[in-house]
Steps between C-alpha positions, in 0.01 A plus 500: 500500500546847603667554839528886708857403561733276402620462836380576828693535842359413841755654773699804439809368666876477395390175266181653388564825404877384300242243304266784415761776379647232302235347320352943466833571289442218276342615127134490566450380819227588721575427878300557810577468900311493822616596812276498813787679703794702490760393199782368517403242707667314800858639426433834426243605715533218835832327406821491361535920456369594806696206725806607335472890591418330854802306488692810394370679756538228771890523421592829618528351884799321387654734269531752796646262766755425190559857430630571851674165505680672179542818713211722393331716767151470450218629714308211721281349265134484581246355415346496130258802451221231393288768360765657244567126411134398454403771274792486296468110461101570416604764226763313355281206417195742395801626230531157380171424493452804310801390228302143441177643413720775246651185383182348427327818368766585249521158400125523382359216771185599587491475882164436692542550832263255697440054588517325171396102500533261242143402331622264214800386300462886324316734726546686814208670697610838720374566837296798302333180326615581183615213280853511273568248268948423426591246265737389795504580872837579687400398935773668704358562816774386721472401839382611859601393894363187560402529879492204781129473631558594883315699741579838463631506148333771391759767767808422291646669195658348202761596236201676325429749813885510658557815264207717618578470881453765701743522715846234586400253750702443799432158511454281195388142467618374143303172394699326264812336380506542140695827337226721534493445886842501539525830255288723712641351842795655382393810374300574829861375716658749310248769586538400840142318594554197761419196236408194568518262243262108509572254238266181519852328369839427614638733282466803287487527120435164425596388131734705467880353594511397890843646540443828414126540655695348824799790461190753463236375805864538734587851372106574541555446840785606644321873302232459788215317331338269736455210230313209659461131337260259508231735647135628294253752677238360589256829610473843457351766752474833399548742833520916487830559403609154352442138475534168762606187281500131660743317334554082465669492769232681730702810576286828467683810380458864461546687123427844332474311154476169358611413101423182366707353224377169434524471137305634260191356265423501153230809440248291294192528723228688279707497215194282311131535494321159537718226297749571241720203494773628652686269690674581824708333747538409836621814614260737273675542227408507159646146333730635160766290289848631424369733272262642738203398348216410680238228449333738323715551176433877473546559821861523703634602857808585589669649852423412846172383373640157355684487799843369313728748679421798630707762424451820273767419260377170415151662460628765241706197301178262545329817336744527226490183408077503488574802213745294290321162539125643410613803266821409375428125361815446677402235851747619763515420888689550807767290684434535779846301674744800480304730693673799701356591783544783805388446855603870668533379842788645695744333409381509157488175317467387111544215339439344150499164401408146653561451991786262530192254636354479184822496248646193767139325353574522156920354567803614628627853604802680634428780712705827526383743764671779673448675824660825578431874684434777192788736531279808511413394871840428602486799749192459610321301763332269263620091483250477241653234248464488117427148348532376095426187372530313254388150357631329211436196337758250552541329196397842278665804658244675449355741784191414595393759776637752658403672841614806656459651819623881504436877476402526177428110422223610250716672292751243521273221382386648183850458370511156621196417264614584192783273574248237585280544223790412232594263674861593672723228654710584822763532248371764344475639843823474575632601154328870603690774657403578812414890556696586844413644777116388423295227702432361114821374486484237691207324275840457256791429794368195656749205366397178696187363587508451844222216459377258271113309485 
């Protein structure tokens, strides 16, 4: 049968709209997208891009105190002008948002800006109730906050509002202990906001390596942030000029602004009118096998949606594999074990590659790590250290993971992946020259393990 597209696209983020323009250049195709927002989606317009002008922005603090520690005479810095920032940061991401929906225009998708929802295996009904038939439907609606049910929940912000506040709080309660929590804790230390931290754990970052996350919640600290353990909130009372928050352990205290960071969801709710046969799981999302195929043959999902991992680059692949396996003939999917990954905390960390608790699970490691001060803060007041790691397998030498805590960790890690992802041994590591004087150097210089599990 005749279909009005060949595919269709429901979310007009970083996964959604690289499916679309791909499938648009191919001979003949006919491709369609829906977005009920702004595109771009979580990293463009309330993630990744914004966060990372925040964290640019968050850094200058330091950079000064360093500057006169290197003998520049700088005027007393003040506080950040949060009006200049905010208005840049808004038209930055409207620019972006503006170079997706060029993107999509000039790739011939036909764009329709309102709710779409799934009808059956080949049709889609807008919020206009007009009905579009694809021979095969693309979900990439990503994910949202999921929020605790407390009283008062409705006073605090999320990641989604943090970027359209008003004004810099003095005081900041940061719910959380995951990298998005400990990201903007960070960011809002650096602009110089009291910030209190509570994680319902014993420790921050958790799955990542405990070493490092340890190295990170000390150096947190000893920057100001008041990160608490083992403590939820437990109400919220909005007053004039701020909020009153009763905590586990009964204490009551006094902030301008509350963000909670506890995780985010899988966007499916409304994505279906009546029953489709899509599957979900326990967590919302939308069930899909390697391929990303759904229980619905002509219908996939990819991104934060399926809830695999959530991160923009792995959406973009996931979507790049969708175009090869349905359009190409050619089934491809993602590995998803060599992973890189940023968390832009100060001290910045990144790491690729399997904890050292769960490569001791699968057999025996050696484990090279090295502690040491960066020399660009040798002359000034700063004992923050830099930490690498890495684990190899034992009987293999190959690298398995490797973590690094340090200015500029994230750009560090990427080359640490490829490495990973052709499988280097520590040989090969220490076969490679070392570039000197760099903080990268040391991922090649460490000689002994200085333990084995």
């Amino acid at each position: 049968m005749g279909y009005d597209f060949d595919l269709f696209v429901i979310g007009g983020g970083s996964g959604g709209v690289r499916a679309a323009r791909v499938t648009a250049a191919l001979r003949d195709k006919r491709v369609g997208l829906a977005e009920m927002d702004r595109y771009g989606g979580t990293c463009v317009i309330r993630g990744c891009v914004p966060k990372k002008l925040m964290v640019f922005s968050s850094d200058f603090p330091s950079a000064f105190r360093e500057a006169v520690a290197y003998g520049w005479e700088l005027p007393k810095a003040n506080r950040i002008d949060w009006d200049l920032f905010s208005k840049k940061l808004n038209a930055e991401v409207s620019r972006l948002e503006g170079i997706y929906r060029n993107l999509l225009k000039n790739s011939g998708v036909q764009t329709f800006d309102q709710r779409a929802k799934v009808v059956d295996a080949h049709t889609i009904e807008l919020e206009s109730g007009t009905q579009i038939t694809s021979e095969y439907i693309l979900l990439a609606t990503g994910g949202k906050p999921d929020l605790p049910d407390i009283p008062g929940i409705d006073n605090v912000i999320t990641s989604d509002q943090v970027f359209s506040l008003s004004a810099l709080p003095e005081k900041l309660l940061v719910v959380g202990g995951g990298y998005i929590a400990c990201e903007f804790s960070s960011i809002f230390n650096g602009f110089g906001s009291g910030v209190t931290q509570f994680c319902r754990g014993n420790t921050i970052l958790r799955g990542f390596d405990i070493e490092a996350t340890s190295l990170v919640a000390t150096q947190m600290k000893s920057n100001g942030i008041d990160l608490q353990f083992g403590v939820n909130v437990l109400k919220i009372e909005k007053e004039k000029n701020g909020f009153h928050v009763t905590d586990s352990f009964g204490r009551d205290q006094y902030f301008d602004q509350i963000l909670f960071a506890t995780g985010r969801t899988p966007n499916s709710k409304g994505l279906q009118i009546g029953s489709t046969g899509l599957k979900f799981g326990i967590n919302d999302e939308v069930l899909v096998d390697k391929y990303s195929r759904s229980s619905i043959g002509s219908i996939y999902a990819i991104g934060d949606l399926t809830n695999r991992k959530q991160l923009t680059p792995v959406a973009i692949k996931e979507a790049m594999a969708f175009v090869e396996t349905v359009f190409h003939k050619n089934p491809t999917f993602l590995d998803y074990n060599c992973i890189p990954t940023a968390i832009f905390t100060k001290p910045e960390m990144g790491t690729v590659g399997l904890s050292e608790e769960l490569a001791v699970e699968r057999g025996p490691v050696d484990i090279f790590t090295t502690y040491f001060k960066p020399m660009k803060t040798g002359f000034a007041d700063n004992e923050d250290k830099s930490f690498i790691k890495l684990v190899v397998c034992k009987k293999t030498d190959k690298v398995l993971g490797v973590h690094i805590v340090a200015p500029g960790a994230g750009e560090m890690i990427q080359m640490a992946a490829i490495a990973l992802s052709i499988g280097a041994t520590k040989k090969d590591f220490d076969n490679t020259l070392p570039v000197h004087p760099t903080l990268s150097e040391e991922i090649v210089t460490m000689q002994k393990p200085i333990r084995s599990s």
